[in-house]
C-alpha positions in Angstrom: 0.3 18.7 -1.2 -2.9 18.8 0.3 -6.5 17.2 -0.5 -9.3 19.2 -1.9 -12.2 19.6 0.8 -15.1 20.8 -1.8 -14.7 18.1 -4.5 -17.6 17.0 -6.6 -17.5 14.0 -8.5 -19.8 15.2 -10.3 -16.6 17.0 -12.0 -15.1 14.3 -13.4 -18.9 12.8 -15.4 -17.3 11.4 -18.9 -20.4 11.1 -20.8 -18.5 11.2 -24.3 -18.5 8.2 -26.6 -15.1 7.2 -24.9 -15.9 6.4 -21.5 -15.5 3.9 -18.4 -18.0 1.5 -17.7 -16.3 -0.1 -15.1 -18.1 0.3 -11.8 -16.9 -1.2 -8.1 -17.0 -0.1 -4.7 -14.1 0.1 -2.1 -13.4 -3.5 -0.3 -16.6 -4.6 -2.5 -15.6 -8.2 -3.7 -17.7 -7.2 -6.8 -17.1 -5.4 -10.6 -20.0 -4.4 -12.6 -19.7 -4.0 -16.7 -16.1 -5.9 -16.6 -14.0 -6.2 -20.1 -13.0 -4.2 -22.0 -14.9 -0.8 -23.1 -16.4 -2.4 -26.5 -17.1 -6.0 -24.1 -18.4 -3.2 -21.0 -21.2 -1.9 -23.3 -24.3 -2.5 -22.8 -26.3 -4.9 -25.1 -30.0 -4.4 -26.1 -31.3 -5.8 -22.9 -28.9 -3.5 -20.6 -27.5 -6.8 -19.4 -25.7 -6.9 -16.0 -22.1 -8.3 -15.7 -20.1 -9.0 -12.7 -16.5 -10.2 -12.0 -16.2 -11.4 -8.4 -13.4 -12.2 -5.7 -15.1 -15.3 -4.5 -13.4 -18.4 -3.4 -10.9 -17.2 -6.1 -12.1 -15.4 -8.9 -14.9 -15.9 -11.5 -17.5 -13.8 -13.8 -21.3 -14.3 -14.2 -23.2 -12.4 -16.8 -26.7 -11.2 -18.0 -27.8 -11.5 -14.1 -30.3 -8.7 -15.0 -31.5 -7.6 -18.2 -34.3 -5.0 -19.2 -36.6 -5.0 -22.1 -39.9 -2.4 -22.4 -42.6 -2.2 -24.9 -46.2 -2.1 -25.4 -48.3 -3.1 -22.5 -50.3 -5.4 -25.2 -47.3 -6.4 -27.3 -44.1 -7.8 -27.0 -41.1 -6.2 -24.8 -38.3 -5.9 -26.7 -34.4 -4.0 -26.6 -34.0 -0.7 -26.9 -33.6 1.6 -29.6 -31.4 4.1 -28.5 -29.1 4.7 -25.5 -27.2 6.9 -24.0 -24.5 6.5 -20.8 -22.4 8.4 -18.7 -19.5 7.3 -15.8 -19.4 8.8 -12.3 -17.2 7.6 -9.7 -20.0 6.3 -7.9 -22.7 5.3 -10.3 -23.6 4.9 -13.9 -26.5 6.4 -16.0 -28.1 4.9 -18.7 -31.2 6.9 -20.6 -33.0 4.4 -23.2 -35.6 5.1 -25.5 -37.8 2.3 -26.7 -40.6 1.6 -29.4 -43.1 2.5 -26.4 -41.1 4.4 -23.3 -38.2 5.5 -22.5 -36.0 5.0 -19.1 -33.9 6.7 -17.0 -31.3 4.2 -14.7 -29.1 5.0 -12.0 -26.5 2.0 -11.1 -24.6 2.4 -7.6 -23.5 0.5 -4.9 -25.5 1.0 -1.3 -22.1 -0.2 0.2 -19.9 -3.0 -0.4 -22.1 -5.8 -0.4 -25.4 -4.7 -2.5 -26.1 -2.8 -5.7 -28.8 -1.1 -6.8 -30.5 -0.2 -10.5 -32.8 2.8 -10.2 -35.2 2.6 -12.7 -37.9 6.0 -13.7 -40.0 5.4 -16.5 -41.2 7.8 -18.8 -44.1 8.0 -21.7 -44.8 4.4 -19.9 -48.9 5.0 -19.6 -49.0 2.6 -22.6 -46.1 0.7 -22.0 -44.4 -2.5 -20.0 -41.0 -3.3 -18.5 -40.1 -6.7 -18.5 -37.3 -7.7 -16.1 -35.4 -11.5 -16.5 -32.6 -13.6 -16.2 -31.1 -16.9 -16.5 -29.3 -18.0 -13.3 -28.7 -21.6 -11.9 -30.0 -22.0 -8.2 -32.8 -19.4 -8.3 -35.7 -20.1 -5.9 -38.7 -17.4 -4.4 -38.4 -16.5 -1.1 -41.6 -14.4 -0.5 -41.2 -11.7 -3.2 -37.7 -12.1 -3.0 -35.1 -14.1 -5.3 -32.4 -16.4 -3.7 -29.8 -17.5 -6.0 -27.6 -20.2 -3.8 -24.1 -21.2 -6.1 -21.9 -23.4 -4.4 -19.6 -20.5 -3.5 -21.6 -17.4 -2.6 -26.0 -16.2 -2.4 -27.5 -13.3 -4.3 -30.6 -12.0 -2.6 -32.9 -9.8 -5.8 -35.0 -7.3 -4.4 -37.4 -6.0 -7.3 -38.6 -2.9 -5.4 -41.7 -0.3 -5.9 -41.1 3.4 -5.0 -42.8 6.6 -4.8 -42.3 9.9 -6.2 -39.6 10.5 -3.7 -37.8 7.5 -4.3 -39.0 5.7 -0.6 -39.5 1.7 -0.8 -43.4 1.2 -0.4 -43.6 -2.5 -1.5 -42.1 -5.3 -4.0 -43.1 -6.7 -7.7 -43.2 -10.2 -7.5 -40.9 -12.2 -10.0 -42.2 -15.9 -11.3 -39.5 -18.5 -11.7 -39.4 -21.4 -13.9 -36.6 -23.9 -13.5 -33.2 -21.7 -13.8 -35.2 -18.7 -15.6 -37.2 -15.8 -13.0 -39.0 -12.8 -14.9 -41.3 -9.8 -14.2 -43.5 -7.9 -15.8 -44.5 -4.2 -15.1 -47.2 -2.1 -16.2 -47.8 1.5 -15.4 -51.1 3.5 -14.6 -49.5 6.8 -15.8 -46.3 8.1 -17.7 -43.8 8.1 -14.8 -43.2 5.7 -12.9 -39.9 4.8 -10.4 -38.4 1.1 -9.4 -35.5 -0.5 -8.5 -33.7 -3.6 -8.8 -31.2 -5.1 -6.0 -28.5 -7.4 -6.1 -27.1 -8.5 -2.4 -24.1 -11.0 -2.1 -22.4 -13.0 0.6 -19.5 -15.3 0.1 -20.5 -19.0 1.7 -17.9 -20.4 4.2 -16.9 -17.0 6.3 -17.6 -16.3 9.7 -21.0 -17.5 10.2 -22.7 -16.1 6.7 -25.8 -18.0 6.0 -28.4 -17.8 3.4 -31.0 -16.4 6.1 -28.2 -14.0 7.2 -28.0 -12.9 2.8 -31.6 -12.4 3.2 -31.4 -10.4 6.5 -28.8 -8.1 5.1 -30.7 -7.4 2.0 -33.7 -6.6 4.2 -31.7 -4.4 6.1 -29.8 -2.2 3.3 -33.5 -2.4 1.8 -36.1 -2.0 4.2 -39.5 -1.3 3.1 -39.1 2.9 3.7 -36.3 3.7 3.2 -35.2 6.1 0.2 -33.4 5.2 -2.9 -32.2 8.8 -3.8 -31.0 9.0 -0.1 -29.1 6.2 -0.3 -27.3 7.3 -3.7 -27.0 10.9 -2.6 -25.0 9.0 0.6 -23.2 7.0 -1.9 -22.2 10.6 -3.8 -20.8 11.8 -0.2 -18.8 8.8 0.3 -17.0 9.3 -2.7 -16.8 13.1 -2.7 -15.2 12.7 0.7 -13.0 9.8 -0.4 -11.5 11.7 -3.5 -11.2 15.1 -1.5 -8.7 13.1 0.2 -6.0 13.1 -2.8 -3.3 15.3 -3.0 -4.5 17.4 -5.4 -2.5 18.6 -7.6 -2.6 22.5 -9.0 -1.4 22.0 -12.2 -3.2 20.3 -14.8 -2.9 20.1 -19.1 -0.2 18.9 -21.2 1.6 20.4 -24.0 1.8 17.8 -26.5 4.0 17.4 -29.5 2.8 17.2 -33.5 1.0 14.3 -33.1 -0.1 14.0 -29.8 -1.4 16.8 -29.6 -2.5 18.5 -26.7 -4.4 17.5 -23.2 -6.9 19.8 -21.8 -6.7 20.4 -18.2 -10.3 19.5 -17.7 -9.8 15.6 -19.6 -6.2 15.5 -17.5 -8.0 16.4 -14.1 -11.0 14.0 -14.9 -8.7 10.8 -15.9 -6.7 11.4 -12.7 -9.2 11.3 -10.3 -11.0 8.5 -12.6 -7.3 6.8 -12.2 -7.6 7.0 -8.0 -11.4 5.9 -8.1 -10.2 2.6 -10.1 -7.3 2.6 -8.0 -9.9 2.6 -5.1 -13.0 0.5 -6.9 -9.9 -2.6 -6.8 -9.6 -3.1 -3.0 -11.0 -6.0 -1.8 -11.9 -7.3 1.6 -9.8 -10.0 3.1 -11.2 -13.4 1.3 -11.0 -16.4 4.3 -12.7 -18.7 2.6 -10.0 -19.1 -0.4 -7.5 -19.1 2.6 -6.2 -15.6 2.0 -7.0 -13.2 5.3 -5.0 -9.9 3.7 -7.3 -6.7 1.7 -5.9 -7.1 -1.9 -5.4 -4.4 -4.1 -6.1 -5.8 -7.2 -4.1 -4.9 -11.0 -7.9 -4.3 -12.1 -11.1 -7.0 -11.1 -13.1 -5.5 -14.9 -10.1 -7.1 -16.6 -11.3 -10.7 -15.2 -7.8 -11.8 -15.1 -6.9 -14.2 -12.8 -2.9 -15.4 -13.0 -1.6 -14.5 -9.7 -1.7 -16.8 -6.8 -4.3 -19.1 -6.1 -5.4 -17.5 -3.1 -5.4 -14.2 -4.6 -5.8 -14.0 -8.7 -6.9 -11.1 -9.2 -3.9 -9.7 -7.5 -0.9 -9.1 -9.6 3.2 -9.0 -7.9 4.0 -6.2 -10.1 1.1 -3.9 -11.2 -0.4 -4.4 -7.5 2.6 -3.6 -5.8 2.6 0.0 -7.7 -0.7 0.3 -6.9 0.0 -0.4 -2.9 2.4 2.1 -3.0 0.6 4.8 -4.2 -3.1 3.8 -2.1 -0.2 4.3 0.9 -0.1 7.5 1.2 -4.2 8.1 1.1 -4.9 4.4 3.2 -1.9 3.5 5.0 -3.9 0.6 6.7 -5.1 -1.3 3.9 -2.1 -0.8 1.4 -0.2 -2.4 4.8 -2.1 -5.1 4.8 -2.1 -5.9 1.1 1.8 -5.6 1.1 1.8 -8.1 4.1 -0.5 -10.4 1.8 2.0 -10.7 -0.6 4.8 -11.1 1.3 4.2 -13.5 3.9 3.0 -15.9 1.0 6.6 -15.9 -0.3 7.8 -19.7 0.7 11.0 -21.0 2.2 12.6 -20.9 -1.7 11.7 -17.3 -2.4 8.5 -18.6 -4.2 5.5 -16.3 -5.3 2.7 -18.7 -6.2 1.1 -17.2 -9.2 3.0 -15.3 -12.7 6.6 -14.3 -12.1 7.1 -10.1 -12.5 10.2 -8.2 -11.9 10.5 -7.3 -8.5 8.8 -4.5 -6.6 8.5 -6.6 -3.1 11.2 -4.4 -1.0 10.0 -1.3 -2.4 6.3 -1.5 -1.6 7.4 -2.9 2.1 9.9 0.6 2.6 7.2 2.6 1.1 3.7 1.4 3.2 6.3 1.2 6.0 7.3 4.8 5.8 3.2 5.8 5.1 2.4 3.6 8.2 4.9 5.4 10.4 4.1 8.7 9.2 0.6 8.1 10.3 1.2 6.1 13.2 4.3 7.4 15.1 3.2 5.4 18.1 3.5 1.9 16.5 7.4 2.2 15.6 8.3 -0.4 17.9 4.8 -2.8 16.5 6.0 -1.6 13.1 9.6 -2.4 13.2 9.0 -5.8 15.0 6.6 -6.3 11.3 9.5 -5.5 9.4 11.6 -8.4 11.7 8.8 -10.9 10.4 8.5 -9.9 6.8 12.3 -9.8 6.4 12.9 -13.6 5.9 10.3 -14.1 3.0 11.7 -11.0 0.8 15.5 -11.9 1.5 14.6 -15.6 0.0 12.7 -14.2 -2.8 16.0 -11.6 -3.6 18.1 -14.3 -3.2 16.3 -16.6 -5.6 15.3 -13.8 -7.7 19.3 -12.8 -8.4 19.6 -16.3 -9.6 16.3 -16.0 -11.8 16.0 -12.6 -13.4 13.6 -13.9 -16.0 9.3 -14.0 -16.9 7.9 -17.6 -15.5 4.3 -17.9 -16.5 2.4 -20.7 -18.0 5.0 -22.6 -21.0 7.1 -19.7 -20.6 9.9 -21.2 -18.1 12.9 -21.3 -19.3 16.0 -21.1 -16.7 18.8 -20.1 -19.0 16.9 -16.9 -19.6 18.2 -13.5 -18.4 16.0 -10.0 -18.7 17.2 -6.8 -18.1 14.0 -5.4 -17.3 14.4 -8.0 -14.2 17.7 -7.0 -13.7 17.0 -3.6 -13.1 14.1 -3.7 -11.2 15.6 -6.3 -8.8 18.5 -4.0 -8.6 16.5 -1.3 -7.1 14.5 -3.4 -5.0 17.7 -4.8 -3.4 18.6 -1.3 -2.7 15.2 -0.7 -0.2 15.8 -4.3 0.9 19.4 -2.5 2.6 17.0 0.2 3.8 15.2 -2.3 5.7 18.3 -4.4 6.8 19.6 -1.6 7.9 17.1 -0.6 10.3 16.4 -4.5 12.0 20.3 -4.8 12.1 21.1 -7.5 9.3 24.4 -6.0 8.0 26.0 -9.8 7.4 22.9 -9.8 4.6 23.9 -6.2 3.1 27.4 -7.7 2.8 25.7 -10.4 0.9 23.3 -7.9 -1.2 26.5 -5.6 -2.2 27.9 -8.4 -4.1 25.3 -9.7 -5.5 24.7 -6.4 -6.8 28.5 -6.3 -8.1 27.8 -9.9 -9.9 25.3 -8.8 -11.6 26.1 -5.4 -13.4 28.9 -7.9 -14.3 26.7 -10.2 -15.7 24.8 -7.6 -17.2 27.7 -6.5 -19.1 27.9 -10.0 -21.0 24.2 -10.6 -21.2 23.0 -7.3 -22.6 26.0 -4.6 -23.4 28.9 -6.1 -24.4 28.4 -6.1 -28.1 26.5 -2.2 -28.1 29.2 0.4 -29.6 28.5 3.7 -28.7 30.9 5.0 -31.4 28.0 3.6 -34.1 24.5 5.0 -35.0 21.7 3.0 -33.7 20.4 0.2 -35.6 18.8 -3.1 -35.5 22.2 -4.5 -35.3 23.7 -2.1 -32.7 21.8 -2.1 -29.6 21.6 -3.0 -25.6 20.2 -6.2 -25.4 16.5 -6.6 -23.3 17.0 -10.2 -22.9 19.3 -13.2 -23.9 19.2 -17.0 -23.4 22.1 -19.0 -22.5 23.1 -21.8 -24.4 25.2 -25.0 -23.1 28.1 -23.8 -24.3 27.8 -20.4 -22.9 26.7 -18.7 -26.4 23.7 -15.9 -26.2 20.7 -16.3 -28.3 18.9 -13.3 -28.7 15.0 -14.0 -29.7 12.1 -15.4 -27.8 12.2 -19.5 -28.6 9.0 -19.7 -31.0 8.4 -16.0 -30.8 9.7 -13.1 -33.8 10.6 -11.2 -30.5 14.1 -10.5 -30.8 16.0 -8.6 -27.7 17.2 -5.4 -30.2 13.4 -5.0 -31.5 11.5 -1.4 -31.1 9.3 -3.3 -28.5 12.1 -4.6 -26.5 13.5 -1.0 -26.5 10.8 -0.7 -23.5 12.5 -2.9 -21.3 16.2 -1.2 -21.6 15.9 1.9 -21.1 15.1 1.8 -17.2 18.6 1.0 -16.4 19.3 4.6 -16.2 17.6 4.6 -13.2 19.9 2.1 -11.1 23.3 1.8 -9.7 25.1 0.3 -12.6 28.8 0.8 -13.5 29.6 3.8 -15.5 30.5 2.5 -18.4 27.1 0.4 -18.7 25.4 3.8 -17.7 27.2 5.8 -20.4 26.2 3.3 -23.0 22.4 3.3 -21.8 22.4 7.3 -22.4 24.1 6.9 -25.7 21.9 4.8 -26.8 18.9 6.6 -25.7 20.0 10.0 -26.9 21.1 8.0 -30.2 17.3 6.1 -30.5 15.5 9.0 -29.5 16.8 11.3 -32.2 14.5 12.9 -34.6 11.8 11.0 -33.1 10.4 14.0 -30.6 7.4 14.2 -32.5 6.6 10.7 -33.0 3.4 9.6 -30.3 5.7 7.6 -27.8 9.2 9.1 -29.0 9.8 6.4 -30.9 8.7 3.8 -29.0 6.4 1.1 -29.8 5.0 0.5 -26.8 4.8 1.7 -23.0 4.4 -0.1 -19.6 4.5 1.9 -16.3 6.3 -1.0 -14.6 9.3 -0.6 -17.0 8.1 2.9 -17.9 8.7 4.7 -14.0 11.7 3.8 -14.0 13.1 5.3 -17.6 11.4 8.8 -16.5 13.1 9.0 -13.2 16.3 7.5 -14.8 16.4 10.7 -17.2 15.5 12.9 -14.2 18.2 11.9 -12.0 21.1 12.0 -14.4 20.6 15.4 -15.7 23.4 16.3 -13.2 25.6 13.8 -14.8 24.8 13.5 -18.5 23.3 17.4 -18.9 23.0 16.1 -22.8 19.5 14.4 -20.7 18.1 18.0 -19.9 14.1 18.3 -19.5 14.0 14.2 -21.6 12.5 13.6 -18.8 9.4 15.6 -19.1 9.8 15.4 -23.3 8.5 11.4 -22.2 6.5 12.2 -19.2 4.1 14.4 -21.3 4.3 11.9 -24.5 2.9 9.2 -22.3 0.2 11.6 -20.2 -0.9 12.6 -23.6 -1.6 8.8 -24.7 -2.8 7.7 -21.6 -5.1 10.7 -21.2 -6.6 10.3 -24.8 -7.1 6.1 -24.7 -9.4 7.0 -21.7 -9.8 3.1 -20.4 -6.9 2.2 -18.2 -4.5 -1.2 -19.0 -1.0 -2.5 -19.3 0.4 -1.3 -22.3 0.0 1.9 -24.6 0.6 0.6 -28.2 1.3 2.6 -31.3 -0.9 2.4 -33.7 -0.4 4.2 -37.1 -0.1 7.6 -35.5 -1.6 7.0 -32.9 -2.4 4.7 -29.8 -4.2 1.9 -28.2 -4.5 0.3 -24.8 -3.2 -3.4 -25.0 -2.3 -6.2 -23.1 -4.8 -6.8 -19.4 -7.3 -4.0 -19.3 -9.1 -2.6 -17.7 -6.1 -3.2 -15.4 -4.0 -0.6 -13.5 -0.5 0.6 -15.3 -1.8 3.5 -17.4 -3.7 4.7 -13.9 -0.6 4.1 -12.0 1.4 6.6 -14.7 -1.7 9.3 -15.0 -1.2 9.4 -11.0 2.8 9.3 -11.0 3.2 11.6 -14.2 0.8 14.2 -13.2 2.6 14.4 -9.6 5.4 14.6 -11.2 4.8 17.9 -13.6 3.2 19.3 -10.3 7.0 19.0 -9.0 6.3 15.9 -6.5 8.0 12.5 -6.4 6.2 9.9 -4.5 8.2 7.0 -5.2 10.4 6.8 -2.6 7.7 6.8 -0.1 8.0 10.2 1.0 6.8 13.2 -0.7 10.0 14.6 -2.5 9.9 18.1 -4.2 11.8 18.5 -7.7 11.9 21.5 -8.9 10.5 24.0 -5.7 12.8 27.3 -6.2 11.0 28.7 -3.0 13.3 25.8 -0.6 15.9 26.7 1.3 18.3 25.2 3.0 18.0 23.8 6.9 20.9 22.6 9.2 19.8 18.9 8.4 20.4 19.5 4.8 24.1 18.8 4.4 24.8 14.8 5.1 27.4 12.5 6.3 27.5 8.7 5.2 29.6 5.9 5.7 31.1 3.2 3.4 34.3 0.4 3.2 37.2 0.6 1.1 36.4 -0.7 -2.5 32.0 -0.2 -1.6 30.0 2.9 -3.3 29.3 5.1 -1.3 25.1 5.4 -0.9 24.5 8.8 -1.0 20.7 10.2 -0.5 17.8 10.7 -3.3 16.8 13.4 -1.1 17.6 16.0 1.6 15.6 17.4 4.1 14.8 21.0 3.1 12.5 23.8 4.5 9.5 25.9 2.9 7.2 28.4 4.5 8.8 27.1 8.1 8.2 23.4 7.4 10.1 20.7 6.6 10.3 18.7 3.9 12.1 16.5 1.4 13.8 17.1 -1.8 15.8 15.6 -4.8 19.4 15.6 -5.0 21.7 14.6 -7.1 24.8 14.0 -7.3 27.7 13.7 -9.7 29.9 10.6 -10.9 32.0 9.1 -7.6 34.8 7.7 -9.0 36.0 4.4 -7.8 39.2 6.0 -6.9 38.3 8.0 -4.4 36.6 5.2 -2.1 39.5 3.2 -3.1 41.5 4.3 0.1 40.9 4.8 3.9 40.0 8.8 4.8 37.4 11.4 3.7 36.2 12.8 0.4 33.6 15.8 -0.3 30.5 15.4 -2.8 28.9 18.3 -3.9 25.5 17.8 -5.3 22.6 19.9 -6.7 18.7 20.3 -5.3 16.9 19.6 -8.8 15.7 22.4 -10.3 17.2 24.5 -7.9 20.9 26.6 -7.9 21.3 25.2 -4.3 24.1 23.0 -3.6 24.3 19.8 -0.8 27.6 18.8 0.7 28.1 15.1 1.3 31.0 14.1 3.5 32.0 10.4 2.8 33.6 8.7 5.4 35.6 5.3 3.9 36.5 2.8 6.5 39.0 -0.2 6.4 37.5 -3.5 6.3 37.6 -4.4 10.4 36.1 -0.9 11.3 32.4 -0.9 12.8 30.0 1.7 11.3 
């Protein structure tokens, strides 16, 4: 799927009443307008907001306000305002009881921001601008703010007609408090405030070298309008890089409704630009040296490591995966961040999430390679260093499949949401043992994988009957506790969250997506068809609640056992276009999708990334592209046909699965490229005994058939 060479971000402006407010700037270590959309709104005096990766992470607000009024009387908020979100700048038009405004808001580049100001009906008016900020001195007509941490360098800057730099207001300061006050010889009038920032304690920053960067992005001359219209290009170029999908709109059901192609194109490319507006440049001076790609810097939060806490282990790791396949480089990095802070006892500093650890190392591995065929050898000899830290944290992890954060620690806890999602993981984990030659380790992975779908069985499925209706009493389990004596309790200690709850429903349902026994399996689709029933038109099918984390999973878990369970025909895109629908229409981006009446609202962290990461996914996915295996695999393309590398041979020991392939290499319009298979049941017999057996699987969407040959070997035979 290729980009889109001619895109305008001037496409995707959402000036409706629902809108972002969010505004960053790609490896900036600043947010504008963070919190959430009602927090993100301007007040009266259009006050500025930042969130900031600084020597951790920490928020400063009302850096900048405005106020206007009459020259001889008192400036005061305005009366009316309207907004609008681009990808690379905000505007703001104000009205006030003498004036009216016009502001642009836009980064220059990562390191300073700009508010470009043109006054209207001003010939009888003033602008006051003002703040309250510790550490504000003059330095000439400039402001330095010095915090212990980081220097802001305020430029309040006088231009012409054309937007050029031809001289500075000056701004009087009075303990922590600076202000100015601007009058205007005639009705229009154009100015600009700055905002420069340098972390303290990296390389050799200085507050002369704050200053001399300011004067630099800044110099007397040079043109605002330029500089935004560069800005503009950045971002059009940066966006036109996306895979662009061709197919946009979704077909709701009753309540949903439906999604416009024009709102469903501008919230995915709005999804990639916060996707984008979260990378941030390696932060030395907090002892971290990787790019992070944050769950969301507007959301403030601040739970994962100390070095990095605006970087979260699950959210982040979806959104490195994805920012793979458009910068390879930096979602490398960011994986290796993560990984490489694992310690010696499979430790992740910061809250505990399932685990997405081997899959985003396979999947920036694979973008990496793609890119750079010339690094395999520099590449695989990364993968040899890596390994270490994400076999400890597996093998602690398959001990502790549970939620640590804060109070909530408790070891007897077991969560099948963790389960499942280490259950895949472990699977790219053999990927990658497989290739740096640690088969002793997938020995060790296979059975750890067998004693846990065994464990499973007791923890979560044992007392679900699949001969009964669904009920509050008849369900999978999402979590249990174990007691002393070995008896399961099944609600949160102190909580009215019991494991067979609506909510909880969330977290089960993403076993269809993993390896489990087929028993467990059949009692996951059971219970799903049996849930699910009647429900089609309800906003979320049903559900209370969605989170992609849990949420990716359950939509490719109904997409790849179609073959198996046909019962699970086209559920997959009956959910795929419920959640578009929600996410679509609840415009800000954040970790849950609620149900609300008959309805939806965002919940849980937002602005934060999870309802992003399944507008970029889920739209892929109706465009008949998968891109969670870390390379590009069709579902659905009638126009493939069949290549001599199609059919496949694997391996396996008496008593092991088989692993056959998620995809096939296929051929369209002469080129290459993958596809989804699937396959039907294998049944433990026939791997029970030394020799050969044939598979024949299906290309989705497709009558083509694939031919696996397994080979079963005895115990003391070499691969």
């Amino acid at each position: 799927m290729a980009g889109s060479p001619d895109f305008d971000s001037d496409s995707i402006m959402n000036d409706e009443t629902s809108q972002w407010r969010w505004l960053g700037y790609p490896e900036s270590r600043m947010v504008m307008n963070y919190g959430s959309p009602i927090v993100a709104r301007y007040d009266g005096k259009m006050s500025l907001n930042i969130a900031m990766a600084v020597k951790g992470f920490r928020t400063i607000n009302s850096v900048h306000q405005i106020l206007m009024g009459p020259r001889t009387g008192e400036a005061v908020e305005y009366m009316d305002l309207e907004t609008a979100w681009y990808p690379y700048k905000l505007t703001a038009d104000a009205v006030y009881t003498e004036g009216k405004l016009h502001m642009d808001e836009f980064f220059a580049d990562k390191d300073t921001f700009i508010r470009m100001i043109e006054v209207s009906e001003a010939a009888d008016a003033k602008l006051q601008m003002k703040a309250t900020i510790n550490g504000v001195s003059k330095n000439g007509n400039d402001l330095l703010v010095e915090r212990e941490d980081f220097w802001f360098v305020y430029k309040i800057l006088k231009l012409n007609e054309a937007g050029e730099v031809i001289g500075q207001y000056e701004p009087q300061v009075s303990g922590d408090k600076w202000s100015v006050e601007i009058t205007f010889d005639s009705d229009s009038a154009k100015l600009a405030f700055s905002l420069t920032m340098l972390p303290k304690n990296v390389a050799d920053n200085s507050a002369d070298s704050a200053q001399e960067l300011a004067d630099k992005t800044l110099a007397e001359g040079t043109n605002l309008n330029i500089v935004l219209a560069d800005t503009k290009q950045f971002w059009d170029q940066t966006l036109a890089k996306i895979p662009a999908p061709q197919n946009f709109g979704v077909e709701g059901n009753k309540k949903n409704g439906n999604i416009t192609s024009e709102d469903h194109r501008r919230a995915f490319y709005a999804a990639w630009a916060f996707r984008l507006q979260n990378i941030v440049e390696p932060t030395p001076e907090n002892g971290y040296d990787y790019y992070q790609v944050t769950l969301g810097m507007a959301s403030a939060w601040h739970s994962g490591a100390a070095s990095a806490p605006n970087s979260c282990s699950w959210e982040s790791m979806y959104d490195i995966q994805q920012l793979s396949y458009i910068e390879p480089e930096i979602a490398w990095d960011a994986m290796r961040g993560f990984i490489y802070n694992i310690d010696e006892n499979g430790i992740l500093d910061g809250e505990c999430l399932p685990s997405q650890k081997a899959h985003t190392v396979w999947v920036s591995y694979l973008n990496m390679l793609k890119n750079h065929p010339e690094k395999e050898a520099e590449l695989k000899g990364e993968l040899e260093k890596l390994y270490p830290h994400l076999r400890n944290y597996l093998l602690w992890r398959a001990e502790n499949p549970r939620w640590i954060h804060g109070s909530n620690d408790f070891p007897n806890e077991k969560d099948l949401s963790f389960v499942t999602q280490w259950y895949s993981d472990v699977n790219y984990a053999i990927k990658i043992a497989e290739i740096i030659g640690k088969d002793e380790d997938i020995v060790v992975y296979r059975e750890k994988k067998a004693e846990l779908a065994e464990n499973s069985r007791v923890w979560f499925f044992d007392e679900y009957d699949p001969n009964q209706p669904d009920s509050l009493e008849n369900r999978i389990k999402a979590f249990c506790f174990i007691g002393e004596d070995g008896t399961l309790e099944h609600s949160w200690p102190g909580l009215s969250h019991d494991a067979q709850s609506r909510d909880a429903l969330t977290y089960v349902y993403e076993a269809m997506a993993v390896d489990f026994p087929k028993d467990l399996t059949d009692k996951l689709v059971h219970s799903y068809l049996s849930y699910t029933a009647g429900k089609e038109d309800e906003p979320l099918l049903g559900f209370e609640s969605y989170k992609y984390g849990d949420g990716c999973y359950t939509a490719c878990g109904l997409l790849e056992r179609e073959k198996q369970y046909p019962e699970l025909k086209g559920k997959w895109i009956e959910y795929v276009d419920a959640v578009l629908c929600n996410a679509v229409k609840n415009t800000e981006f954040g970790e849950v999708i609620r149900v609300y009446e008959d309805t939806t609202t965002i919940g849980g962290v937002h602005p934060s990334s999870f309802s992003a990461s399944a507008i970029i996914d889920y739209t892929y996915m109706k465009n008949g592209l998968r891109l969670d295996m870390g390379v590009p695999a069709a579902i659905g393309d009638s126009d493939m046909v069949k290549t001599e590398e199609t059919d496949v041979a694997v391996k396996t020991r008496i008593g092991v699965k088989p692993e056959l392939p998620k995809t096939v290499t296929m051929e369209k319009d002469g080129k290459e490229l993958e596809a989804l298979v699937l396959w039907p049941h294998i049944d433990e017999k026939q791997y029970g005994a030394k020799g050969k057996f044939q598979v024949t699987g299906q290309i989705y969407g497709t009558d083509l058939e694939v031919t696996g040959i397994v080979k079963v070997l005895s115990g003391n035979e070499k691969f």
